[in-house]
C-alpha positions in Angstrom: -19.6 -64.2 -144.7 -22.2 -61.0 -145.3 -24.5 -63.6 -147.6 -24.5 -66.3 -145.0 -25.5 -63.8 -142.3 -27.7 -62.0 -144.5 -29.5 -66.0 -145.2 -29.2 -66.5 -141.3 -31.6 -63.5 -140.7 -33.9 -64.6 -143.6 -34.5 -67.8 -142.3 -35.2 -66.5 -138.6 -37.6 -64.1 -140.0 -39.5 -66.4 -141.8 -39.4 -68.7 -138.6 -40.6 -66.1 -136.1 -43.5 -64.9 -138.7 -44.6 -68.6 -139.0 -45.3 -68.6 -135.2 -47.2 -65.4 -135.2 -50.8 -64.6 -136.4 -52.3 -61.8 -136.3 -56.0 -60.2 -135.6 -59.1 -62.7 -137.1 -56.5 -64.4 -139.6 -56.4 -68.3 -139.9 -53.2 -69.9 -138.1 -52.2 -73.2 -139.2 -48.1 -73.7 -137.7 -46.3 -76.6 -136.0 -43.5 -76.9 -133.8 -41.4 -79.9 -132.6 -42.1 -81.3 -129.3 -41.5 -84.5 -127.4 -42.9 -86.7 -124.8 -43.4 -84.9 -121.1 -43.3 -81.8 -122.7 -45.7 -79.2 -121.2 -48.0 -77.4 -123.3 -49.1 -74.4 -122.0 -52.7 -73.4 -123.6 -54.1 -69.9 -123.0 -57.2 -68.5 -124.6 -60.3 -65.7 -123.6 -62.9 -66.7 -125.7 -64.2 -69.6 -127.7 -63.8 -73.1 -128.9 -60.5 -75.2 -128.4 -59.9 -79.0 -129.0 -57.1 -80.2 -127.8 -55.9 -84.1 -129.2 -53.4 -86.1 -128.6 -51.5 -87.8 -131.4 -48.3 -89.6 -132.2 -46.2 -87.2 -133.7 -43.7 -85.3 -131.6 -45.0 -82.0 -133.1 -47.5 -79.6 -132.1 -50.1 -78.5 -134.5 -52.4 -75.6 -134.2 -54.8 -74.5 -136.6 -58.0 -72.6 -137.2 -58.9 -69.0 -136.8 -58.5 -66.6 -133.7 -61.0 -64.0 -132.4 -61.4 -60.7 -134.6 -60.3 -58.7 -131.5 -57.0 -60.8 -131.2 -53.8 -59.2 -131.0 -51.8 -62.8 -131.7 -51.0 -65.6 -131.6 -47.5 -67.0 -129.2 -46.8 -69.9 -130.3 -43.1 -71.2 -129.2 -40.7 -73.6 -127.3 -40.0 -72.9 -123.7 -37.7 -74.4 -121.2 -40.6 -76.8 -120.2 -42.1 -77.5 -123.4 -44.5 -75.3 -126.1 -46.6 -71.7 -125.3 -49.6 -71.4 -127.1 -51.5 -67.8 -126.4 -53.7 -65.7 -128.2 -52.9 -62.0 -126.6 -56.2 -59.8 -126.6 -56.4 -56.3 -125.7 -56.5 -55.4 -121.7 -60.2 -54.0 -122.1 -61.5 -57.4 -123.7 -60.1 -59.4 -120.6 -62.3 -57.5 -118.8 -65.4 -57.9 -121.0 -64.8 -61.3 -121.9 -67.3 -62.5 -124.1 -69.7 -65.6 -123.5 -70.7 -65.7 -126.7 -68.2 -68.9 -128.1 -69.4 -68.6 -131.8 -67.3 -64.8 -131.7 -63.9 -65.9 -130.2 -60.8 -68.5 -131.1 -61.5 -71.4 -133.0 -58.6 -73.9 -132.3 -57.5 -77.4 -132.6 -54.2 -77.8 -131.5 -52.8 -81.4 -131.4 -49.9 -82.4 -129.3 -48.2 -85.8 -128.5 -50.0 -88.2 -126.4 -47.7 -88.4 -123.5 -47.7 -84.4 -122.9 -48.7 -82.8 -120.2 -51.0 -80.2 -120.8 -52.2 -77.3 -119.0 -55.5 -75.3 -120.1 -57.0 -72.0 -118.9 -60.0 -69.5 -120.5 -62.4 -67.6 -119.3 -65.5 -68.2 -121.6 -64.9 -71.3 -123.9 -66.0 -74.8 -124.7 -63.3 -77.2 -124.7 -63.0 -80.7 -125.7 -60.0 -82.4 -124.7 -58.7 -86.5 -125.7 -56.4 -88.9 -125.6 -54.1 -87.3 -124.0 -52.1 -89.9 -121.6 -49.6 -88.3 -119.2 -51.2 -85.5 -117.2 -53.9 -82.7 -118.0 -54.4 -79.5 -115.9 -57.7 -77.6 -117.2 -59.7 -74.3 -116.0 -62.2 -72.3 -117.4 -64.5 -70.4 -115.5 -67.9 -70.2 -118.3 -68.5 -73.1 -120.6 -68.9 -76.6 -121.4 -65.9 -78.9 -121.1 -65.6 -82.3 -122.1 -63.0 -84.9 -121.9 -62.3 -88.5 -123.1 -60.3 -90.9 -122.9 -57.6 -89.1 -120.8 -55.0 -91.2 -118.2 -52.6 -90.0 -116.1 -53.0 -86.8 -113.0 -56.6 -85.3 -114.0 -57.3 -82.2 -112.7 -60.6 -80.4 -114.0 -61.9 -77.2 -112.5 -65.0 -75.4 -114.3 -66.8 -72.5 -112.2 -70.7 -72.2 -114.7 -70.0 -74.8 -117.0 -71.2 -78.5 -116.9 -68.3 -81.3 -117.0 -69.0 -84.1 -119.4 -66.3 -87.2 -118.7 -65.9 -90.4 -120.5 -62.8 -93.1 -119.9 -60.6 -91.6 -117.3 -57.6 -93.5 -115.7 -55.9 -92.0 -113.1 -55.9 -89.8 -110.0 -58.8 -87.7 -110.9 -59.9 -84.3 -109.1 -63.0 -82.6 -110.7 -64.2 -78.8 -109.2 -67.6 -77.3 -110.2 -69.4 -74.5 -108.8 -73.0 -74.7 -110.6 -72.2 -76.9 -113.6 -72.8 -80.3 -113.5 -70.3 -83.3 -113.4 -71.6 -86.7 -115.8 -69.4 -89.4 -116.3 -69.0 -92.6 -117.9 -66.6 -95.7 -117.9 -63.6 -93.6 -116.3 -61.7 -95.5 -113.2 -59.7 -93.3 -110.6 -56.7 -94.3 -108.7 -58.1 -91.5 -106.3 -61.3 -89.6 -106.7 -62.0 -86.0 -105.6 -64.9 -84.2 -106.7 -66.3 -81.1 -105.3 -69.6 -79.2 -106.2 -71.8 -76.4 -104.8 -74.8 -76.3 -106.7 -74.0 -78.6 -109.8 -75.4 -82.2 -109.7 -72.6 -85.2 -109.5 -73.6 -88.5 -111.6 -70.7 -90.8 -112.1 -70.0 -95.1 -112.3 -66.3 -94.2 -111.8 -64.7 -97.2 -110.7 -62.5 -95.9 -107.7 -61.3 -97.6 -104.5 -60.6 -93.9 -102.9 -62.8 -90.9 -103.3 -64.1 -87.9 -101.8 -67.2 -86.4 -102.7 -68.5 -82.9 -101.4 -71.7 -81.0 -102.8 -73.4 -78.2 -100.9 -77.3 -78.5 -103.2 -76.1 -80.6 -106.0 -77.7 -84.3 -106.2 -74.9 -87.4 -105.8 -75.3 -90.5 -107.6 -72.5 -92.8 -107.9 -71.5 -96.2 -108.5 -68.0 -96.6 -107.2 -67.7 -100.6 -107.4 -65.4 -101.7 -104.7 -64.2 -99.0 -102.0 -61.4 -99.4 -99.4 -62.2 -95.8 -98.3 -65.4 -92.8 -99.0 -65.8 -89.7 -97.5 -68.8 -87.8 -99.1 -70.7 -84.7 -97.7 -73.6 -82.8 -98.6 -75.8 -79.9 -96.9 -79.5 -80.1 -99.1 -78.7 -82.8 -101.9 -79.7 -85.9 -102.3 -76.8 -88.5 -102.0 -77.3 -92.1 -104.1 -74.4 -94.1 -104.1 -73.8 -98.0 -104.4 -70.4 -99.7 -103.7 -69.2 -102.9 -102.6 -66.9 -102.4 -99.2 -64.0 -103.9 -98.6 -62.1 -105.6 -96.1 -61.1 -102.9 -93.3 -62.3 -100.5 -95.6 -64.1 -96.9 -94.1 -67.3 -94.9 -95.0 -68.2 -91.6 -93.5 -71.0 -89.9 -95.4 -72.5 -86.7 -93.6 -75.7 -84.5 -94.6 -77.2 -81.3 -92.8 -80.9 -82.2 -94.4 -80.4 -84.1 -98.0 -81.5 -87.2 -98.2 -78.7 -90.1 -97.7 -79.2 -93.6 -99.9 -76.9 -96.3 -99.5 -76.5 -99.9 -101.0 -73.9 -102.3 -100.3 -73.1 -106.0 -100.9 -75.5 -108.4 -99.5 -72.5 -109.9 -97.1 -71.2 -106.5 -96.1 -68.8 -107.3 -93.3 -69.1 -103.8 -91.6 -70.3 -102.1 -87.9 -72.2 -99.7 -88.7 -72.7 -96.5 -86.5 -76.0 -94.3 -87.7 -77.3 -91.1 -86.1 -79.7 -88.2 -86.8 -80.2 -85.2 -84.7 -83.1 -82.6 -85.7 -86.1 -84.9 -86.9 -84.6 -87.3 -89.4 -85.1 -90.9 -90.3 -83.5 -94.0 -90.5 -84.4 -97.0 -92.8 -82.3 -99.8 -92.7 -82.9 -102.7 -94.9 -79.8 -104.5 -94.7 -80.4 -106.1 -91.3 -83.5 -106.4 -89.3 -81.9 -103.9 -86.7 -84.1 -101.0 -85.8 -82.8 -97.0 -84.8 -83.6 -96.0 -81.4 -85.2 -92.7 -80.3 -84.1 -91.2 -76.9 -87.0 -90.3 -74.6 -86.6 -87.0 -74.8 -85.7 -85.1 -78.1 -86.2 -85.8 -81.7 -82.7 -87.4 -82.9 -82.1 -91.3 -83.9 -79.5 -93.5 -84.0 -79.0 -96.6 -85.1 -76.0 -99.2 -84.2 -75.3 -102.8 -85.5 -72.7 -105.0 -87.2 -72.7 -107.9 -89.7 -70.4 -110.7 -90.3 -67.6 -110.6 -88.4 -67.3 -106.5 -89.2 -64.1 -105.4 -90.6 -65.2 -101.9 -91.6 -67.1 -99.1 -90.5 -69.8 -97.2 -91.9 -70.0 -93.9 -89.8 -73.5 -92.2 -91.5 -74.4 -88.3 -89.7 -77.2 -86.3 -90.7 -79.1 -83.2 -88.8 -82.6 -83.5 -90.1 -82.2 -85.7 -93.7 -83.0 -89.3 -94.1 -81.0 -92.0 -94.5 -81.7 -95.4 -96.2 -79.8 -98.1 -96.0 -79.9 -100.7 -99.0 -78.4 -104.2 -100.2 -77.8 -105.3 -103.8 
């Protein structure tokens, strides 16, 4: 009975060390997961791809920062921890420098759902097809070819996307947002300086930017809220039946294309100086005899929807495809 407990507390030793890595070493350990597993990702500083694959195991190798205390790696209730624990003082000092901290790629099964955090790193996240929860506040992220509930949020970093399904939110503060080929069940994207450029395919979406630029090609919308204070807003869609447009601007300019046959009413006003250009209809804004606002009003084949367009002092442009 001694042997087989002394054999019992070999075996969990050796398990325990194979999860743990210590200071600047080289980790390279798996664990078994499954599908809908969460994996919890935590790192300070530097570089971390994270792939989905089809093995029900998570794999993490490559090397952690020199200042690194360890490496958790482990099963929990919901799924798999992966941290590298760094000293109190380097949390505070985190460095922006990505070449000095982790360098990780952890793969996971493709239905997981993932959740990412750092403070300085670039990340590169992929097929990954259930859910993926990311934040960093400095450095480039990029993701591809990701389904499921997408939530990115980067603070300095710029957001590069590429063939997204799903309900999508994206967050920036000054990095910018490019996308390609992804299509949104619902689309929320929210800037303050960063520029927006996007052909996300999405029939809901809200769009707000305080200086960044919009440009988006949506395709067909049932309902678009987008706001802006100094950028420029370009976005083409085709509206739908009933569908519902209310774009808003304190000066950036406001250009807007549509479908030929829009069926739409269409309710246009500036208020400090602005001006209105519409070249979908031969209909012409009106200027009150007193003050410098316009407004514009008019509807087009039997209107179904409405196209509600506000700015203080920026112009808007109204265009067909």
């Amino acid at each position: 009975m001694k042997n087989v407990m002394k054999k019992s507390a070999v075996w969990t030793s050796l398990i325990l060390v194979s999860q743990l890595a210590f200071a600047g070493e080289k980790v390279d350990s798996e664990l078994k997961a499954g599908a809908g597993d969460v994996i919890e990702i935590e790192h300070l500083n530097g570089y971390a791809k994270i792939e989905g694959w089809d093995k029900d195991l998570v794999h993490v190798k490559g090397e952690l920062d020199e200042n690194a205390e360890g490496l958790t790696f482990e099963r929990t209730r919901q799924g798999v921890k992966i941290e590298v624990e760094m000293p109190s003082r380097y949390r505070r000092l985190a460095n922006d420098d990505y070449t000095k901290g982790d360098k990780l790629v952890i793969k996971v099964p493709h239905e997981s759902r993932v959740n990412y955090s750092s403070v300085n790193a670039q990340v590169d996240a992929r097929k990954l097809y259930k859910a993926l929860a990311l934040e960093t506040v400095n450095g480039e992220v990029e993701v591809e070819d990701v389904k499921g509930k997408i939530y990115i949020e980067s603070v300095n970093g710029d957001v590069s996307t590429r063939n997204l399904q799903g309900a999508i939110r994206i967050e920036t503060v000054n990095g910018d947002l490019d996308d390609k080929g992804s299509t949104a069940k619902k689309l929320v994207v929210e800037s303050v300086n960063g520029d927006i450029e996007s052909d996300m395919k999405s029939k809901e979406a809200r769009i707000e930017t305080v200086n960044g630029d919009i440009k988006l090609d949506l395709g067909d919308v049932s309902r678009l809220e987008m706001t802006t204070v100094n950028g420029t807003i370009d976005t083409h869609l085709n509206l739908l039946k009933d569908g519902d447009v209310e774009v808003t601007s304190v000066g950036g300019k406001i250009n807007l294309t549509l479908q030929k046959d829009v069926s739409a009413k269409f309710e246009i006003n500036t208020h400090a100086g602005g001006r209105i250009i519409n070249d979908l209809t031969s209909d012409k804004p009106e200027k009150p005899k007193y003050g410098p606002s316009r407004s514009l009003e008019f509807s087009t084949h039997n209107a179904s929807a409405d196209v509600e367009i506000e700015s203080v002092s920026g112009r808007i442009h109204l265009k067909s495809k």
